[in-house]
N, C-alpha and C positions, 0 to 999 in steps of 0.2 A: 647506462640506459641507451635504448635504439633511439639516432634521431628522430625526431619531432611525438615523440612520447609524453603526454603529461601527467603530472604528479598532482592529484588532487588531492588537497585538507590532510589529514594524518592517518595511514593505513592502522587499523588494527595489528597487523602482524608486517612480521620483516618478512618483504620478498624471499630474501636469503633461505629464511624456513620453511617455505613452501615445499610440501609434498606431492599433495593431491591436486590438479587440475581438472577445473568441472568448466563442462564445457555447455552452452545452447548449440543448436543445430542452427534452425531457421534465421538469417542476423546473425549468425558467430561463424559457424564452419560453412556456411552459403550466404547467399546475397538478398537473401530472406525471398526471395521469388520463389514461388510455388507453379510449378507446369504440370499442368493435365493434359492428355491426351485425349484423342477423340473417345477414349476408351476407359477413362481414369485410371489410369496409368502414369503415376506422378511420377517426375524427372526430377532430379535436383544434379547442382551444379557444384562441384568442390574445390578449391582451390588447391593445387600440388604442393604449393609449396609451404603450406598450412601442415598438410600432412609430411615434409618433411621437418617442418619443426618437432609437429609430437612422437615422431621416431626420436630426435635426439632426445628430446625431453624422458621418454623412456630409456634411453639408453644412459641416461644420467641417474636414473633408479629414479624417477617419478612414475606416481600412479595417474591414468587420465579415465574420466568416468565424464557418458555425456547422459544429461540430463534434458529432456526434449518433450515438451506436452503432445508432439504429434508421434503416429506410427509409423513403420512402414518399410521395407526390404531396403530402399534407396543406403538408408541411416546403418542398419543393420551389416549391409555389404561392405561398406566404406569403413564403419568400426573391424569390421573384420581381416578387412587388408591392413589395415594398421596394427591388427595387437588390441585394441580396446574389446575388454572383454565385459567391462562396467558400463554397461548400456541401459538406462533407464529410460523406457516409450513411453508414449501413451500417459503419462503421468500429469494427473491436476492438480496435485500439491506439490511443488516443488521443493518447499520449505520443506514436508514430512519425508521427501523422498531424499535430500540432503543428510537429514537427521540418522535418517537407516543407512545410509553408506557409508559415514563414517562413526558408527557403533558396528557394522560388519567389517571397516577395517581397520577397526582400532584406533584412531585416530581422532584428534580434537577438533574444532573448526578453524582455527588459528593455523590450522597446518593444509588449510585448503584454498584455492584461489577459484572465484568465478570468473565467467567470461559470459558477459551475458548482454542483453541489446534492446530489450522491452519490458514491459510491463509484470508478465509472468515469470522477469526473474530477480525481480524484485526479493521475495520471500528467503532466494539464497544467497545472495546479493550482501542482506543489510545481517547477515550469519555469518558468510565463511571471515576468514582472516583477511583476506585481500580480494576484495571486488573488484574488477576490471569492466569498465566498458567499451565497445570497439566504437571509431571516432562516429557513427551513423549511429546510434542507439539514442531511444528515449529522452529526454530533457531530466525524465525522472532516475534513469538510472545512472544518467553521466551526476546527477546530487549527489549520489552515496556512492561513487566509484573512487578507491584511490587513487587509480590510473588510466586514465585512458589513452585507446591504441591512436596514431597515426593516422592508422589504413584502414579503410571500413569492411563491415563482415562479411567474410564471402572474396577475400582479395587480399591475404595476408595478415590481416588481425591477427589469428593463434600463434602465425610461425614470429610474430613480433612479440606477443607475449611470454613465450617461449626463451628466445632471448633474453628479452628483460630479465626474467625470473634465472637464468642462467647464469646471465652476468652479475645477479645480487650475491649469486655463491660464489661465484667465481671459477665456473664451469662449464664457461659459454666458448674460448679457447680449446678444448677437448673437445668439444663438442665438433667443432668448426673439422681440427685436426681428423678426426673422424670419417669424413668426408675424401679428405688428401688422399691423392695417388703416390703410394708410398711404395720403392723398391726395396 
């Protein structure tokens, strides 16, 4: 486990069998700050090195799906530099939209991890196999999280989860190697 990582009450599922990583946007892969422009033209703010974690995590043969009540190109362009093609917007149930992604990919809930930060993600939360929450989230979601991150959302949370869940397989070394500037 990444320092200062904690392990909360008893995960439904072993890390280790994580497949699927579901992600929130607002609070998980930002700083939950929301910027409009004189023009509404809303900015968000991504952490790098968040996105370098879910490149290893894919390259590990994980799937990543973000799941996001809000809309909007910001979210879309950012999944799209990375490879996520499992992009759910706009969604008010997040529990139902949970339930459809892994029946479209075959998959149980026990094989899925959230990362989630408030209230709305509750519904996927107290489902998948292993909830996470990043260390700034809700009072209600760090109740039913097995782990929560270190770093708060928007600042390294995912690429800490990422590891954790890496190193439950023992795939977090390949990972790293990956990276090496090798002759």
């Amino acid at each position: 486990m990444p320092p200062g990582g904690t392990i909360r009450g008893m995960p439904t599922a072993d890390p280790a069998s994580i497949r699927l990583l579901c992600l929130d946007v607002d609070g998980v892969l930002t700083d939950g700050s929301i910027l409009l422009d004189d023009h509404g033209v809303e900015t968000k703010r991504f952490f790098v090195r968040d996105g370098t974690g879910l490149r290893a995590w894919q390259r590990a043969g994980g799937t990543v799906a973000i799941i996001t009540g809000r809309s909007g190109d910001a979210v879309r362009r950012r999944a799209e530099e990375l490879g996520i093609d499992r992009v759910l917007s706009g969604v008010e149930r997040k529990g139902r939209a949970f339930e459809g992604l892994l029946a479209e990919l075959g998959m149980t809930a026990d094989e899925a991890a959230m990362v989630g930060d408030d209230l709305p993600d509750l519904p996927v939360l107290v489902r998948c196999g292993y909830p996470v929450a990043v260390r700034d989230a809700a009072p209600e979601v760090h109740a039913v999280a097995a782990w929560i991150t270190s770093q708060p959302g928007g600042r390294g949370a995912v690429r800490e989860v990422v590891e954790h869940l890496l190193r439950a397989r023992g795939a977090w070394d390949r990972a790293v190697a990956h990276f090496e500037d090798r002759d």
